[in-house]
C-alpha distance (Angstrom), angle and dihedral (degrees) to the residues before:
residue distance angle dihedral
X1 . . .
X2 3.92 . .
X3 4.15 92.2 .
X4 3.77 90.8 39.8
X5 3.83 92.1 56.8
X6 4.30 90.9 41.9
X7 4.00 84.0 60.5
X8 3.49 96.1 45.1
X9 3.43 90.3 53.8
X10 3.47 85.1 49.8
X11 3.59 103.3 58.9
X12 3.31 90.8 43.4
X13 3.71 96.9 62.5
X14 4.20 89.6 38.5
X15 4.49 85.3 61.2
X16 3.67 82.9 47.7
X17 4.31 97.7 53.0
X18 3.84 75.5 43.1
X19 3.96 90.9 60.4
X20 4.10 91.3 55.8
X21 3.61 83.6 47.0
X22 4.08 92.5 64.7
X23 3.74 96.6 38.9
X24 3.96 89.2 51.0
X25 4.09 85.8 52.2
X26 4.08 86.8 49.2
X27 4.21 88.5 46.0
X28 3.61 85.1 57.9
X29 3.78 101.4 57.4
X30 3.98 90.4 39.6
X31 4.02 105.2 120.3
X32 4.29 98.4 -145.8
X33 3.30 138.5 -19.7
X34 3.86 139.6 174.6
X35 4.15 119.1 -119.3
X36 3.71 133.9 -178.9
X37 4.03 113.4 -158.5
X38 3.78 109.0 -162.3
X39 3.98 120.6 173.6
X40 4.08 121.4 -165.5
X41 4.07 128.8 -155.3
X42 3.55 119.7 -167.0
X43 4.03 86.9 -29.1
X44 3.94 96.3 -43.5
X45 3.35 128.8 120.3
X46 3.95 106.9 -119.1
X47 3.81 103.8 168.2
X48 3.79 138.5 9.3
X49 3.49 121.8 -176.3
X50 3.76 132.5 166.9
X51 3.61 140.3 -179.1
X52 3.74 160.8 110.8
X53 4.05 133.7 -58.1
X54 3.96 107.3 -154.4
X55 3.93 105.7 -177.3
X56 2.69 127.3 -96.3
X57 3.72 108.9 23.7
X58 3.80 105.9 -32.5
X59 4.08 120.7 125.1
X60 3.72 136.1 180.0
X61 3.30 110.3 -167.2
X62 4.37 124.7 -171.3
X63 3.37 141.3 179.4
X64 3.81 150.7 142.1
X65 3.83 88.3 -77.1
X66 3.84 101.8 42.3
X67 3.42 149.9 -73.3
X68 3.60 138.8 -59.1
X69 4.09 133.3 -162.8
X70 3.72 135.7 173.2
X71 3.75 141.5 163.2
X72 3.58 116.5 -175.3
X73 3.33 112.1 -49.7
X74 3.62 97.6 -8.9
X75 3.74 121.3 98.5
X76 3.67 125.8 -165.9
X77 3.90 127.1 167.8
X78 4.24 137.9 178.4
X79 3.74 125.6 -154.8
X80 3.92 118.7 -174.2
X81 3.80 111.0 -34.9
X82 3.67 91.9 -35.8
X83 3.44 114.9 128.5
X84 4.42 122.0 -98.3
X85 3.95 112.9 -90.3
X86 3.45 140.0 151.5
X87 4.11 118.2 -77.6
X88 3.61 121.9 -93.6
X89 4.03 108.7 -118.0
X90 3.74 88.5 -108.4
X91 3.59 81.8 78.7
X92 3.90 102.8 75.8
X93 3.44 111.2 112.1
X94 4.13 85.2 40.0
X95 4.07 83.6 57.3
X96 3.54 99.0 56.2
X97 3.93 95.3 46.7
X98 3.87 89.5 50.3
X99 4.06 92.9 51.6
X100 2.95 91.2 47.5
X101 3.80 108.0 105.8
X102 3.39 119.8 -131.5
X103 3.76 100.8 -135.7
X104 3.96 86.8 51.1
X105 3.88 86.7 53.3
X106 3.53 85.8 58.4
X107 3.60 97.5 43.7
X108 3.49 90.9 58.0
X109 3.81 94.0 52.8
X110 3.71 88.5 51.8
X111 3.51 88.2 52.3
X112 3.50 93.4 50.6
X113 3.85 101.6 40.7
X114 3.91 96.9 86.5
X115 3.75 111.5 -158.1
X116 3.57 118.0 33.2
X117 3.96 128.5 -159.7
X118 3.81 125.4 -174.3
X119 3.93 97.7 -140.3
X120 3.72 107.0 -177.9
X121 4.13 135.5 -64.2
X122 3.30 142.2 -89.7
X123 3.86 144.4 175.4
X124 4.05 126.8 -89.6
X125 3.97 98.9 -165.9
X126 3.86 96.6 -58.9
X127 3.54 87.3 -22.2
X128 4.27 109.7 113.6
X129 3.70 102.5 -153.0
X130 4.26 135.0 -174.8
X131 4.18 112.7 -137.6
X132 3.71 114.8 -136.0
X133 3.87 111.6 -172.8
X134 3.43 141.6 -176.1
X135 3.84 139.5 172.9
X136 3.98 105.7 -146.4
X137 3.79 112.2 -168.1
X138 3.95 131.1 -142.6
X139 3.25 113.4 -41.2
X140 3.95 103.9 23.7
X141 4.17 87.3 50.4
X142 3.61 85.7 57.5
X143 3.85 92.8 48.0
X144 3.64 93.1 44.3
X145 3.69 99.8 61.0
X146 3.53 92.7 37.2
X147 4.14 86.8 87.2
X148 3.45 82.4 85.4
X149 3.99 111.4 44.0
X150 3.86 96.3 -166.5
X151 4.09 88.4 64.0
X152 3.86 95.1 36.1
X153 3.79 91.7 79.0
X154 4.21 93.4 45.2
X155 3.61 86.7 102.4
X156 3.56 150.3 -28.5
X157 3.64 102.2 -66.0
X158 3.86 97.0 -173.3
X159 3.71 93.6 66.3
X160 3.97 98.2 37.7
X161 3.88 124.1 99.5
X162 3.33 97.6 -126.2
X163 3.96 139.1 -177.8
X164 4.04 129.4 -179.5
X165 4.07 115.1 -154.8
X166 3.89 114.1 -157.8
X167 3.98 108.6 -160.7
X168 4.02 104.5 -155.5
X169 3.85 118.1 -167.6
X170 3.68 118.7 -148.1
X171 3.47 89.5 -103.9
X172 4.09 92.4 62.4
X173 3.24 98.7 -114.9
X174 4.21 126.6 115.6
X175 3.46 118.1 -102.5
X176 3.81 96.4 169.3
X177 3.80 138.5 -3.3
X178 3.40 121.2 -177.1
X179 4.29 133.4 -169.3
X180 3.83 112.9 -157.1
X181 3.71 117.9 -167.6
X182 4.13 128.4 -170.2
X183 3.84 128.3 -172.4
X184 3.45 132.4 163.6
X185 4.06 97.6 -87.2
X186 3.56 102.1 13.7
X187 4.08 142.5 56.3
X188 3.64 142.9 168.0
X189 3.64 141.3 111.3
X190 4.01 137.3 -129.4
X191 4.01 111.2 -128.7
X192 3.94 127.4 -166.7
X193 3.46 123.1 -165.6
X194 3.79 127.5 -159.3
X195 4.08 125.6 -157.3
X196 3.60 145.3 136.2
X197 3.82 90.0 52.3
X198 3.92 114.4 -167.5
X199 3.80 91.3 -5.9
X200 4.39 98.0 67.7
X201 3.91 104.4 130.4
X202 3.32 118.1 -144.7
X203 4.17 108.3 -117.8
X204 4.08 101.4 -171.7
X205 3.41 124.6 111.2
X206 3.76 122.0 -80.6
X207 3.78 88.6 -123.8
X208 4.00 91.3 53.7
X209 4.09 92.0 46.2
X210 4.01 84.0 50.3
X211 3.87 88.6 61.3
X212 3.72 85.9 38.7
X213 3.42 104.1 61.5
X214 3.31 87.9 -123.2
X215 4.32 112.3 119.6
């Protein structure tokens, strides 16, 4: 009775992976949508992005330090007042954080999160959402945040307790998903935030979208 209940349990939390698996398909086709990235050390703030998604390869990225665009293969980027140009090559490993889309981060960490569990649901704003959670281990942790190569290197994912937290509205889209990490001198968590979807507007200046591709 014991081993008949384990794969129950087992199935059950297989269909449930399988339930990230559609809304990551439905994330895909999305046309735009607004995100705020946040990540949090010990109770600090260490990084706050935010942004726009324009399918199907479009980003606007902003933050304290500047702004950051790209379509394809093209690459613009602001700092200050100065005017937009294209990055300097000491910019790599910045590049390949900023194209990288946020709902393919996100993929990746559902990928990577092993068994998932639909605990109970809760409200975004006016938004009713279903939590998914997992607690990926060593190896997978590390894999999981390395969608985003910026955060991979935060810590050293193999040795941190770690738990990801998919918020699903009813609608099957991502609202918020969440990666928690613990070790023995050091916490915090990285947190992205989806809105606006199929009604972002695209705020850069005509001159930059021209370059883009983008009017």
């Amino acid at each position: 009775m014991r081993m008949l209940s384990v794969v129950v349990i087992g199935l059950l939390l297989q269909d449930q992976k399988k339930d990230l698996k559609a809304v990551n398909e439905k994330m895909a086709r999305v046309k735009s949508y607004h995100f705020v990235i946040k990540a949090v050390s010990d109770g600090q703030e260490k990084l706050a992005l935010e942004g726009e998604h324009f399918a199907p390869d479009a980003i606007h990225i902003r933050s304290e330090k500047g702004e950051f665009a790209s379509k394809g293969d093209v690459k613009l980027q602001k700092t200050g007042d100065e005017e937009w140009k294209e990055p300097g090559k000491l910019r790599k490993k910045i590049e390949a954080a900023d194209t990288t889309m946020p709902h393919e981060w996100v993929a990746k960490m559902a990928d990577e999160a092993g068994a998932i569990k639909r605990e109970k649901s809760d409200k975004i704003g006016s938004v009713t959402v279903d939590l998914y959670v997992a607690a990926p281990g060593g190896d997978a942790a590390k894999r999981a945040a390395a969608g985003h190569p910026l955060w991979a290197g935060v810590v050293d994912w193999t040795k941190a307790e770690n738990a990801l937290i998919f918020s699903v509205g009813r609608d099957d889209l991502y609202y918020r998903v969440e990666q928690r990490y613990d070790l023995a001198k050091k916490s915090g968590s990285i947190t992205i935030e989806f809105s606006e979807y199929g009604r972002a507007k695209c705020t850069l200046p005509d001159s930059v979208k021209e370059k883009l591709g983008l009017k």
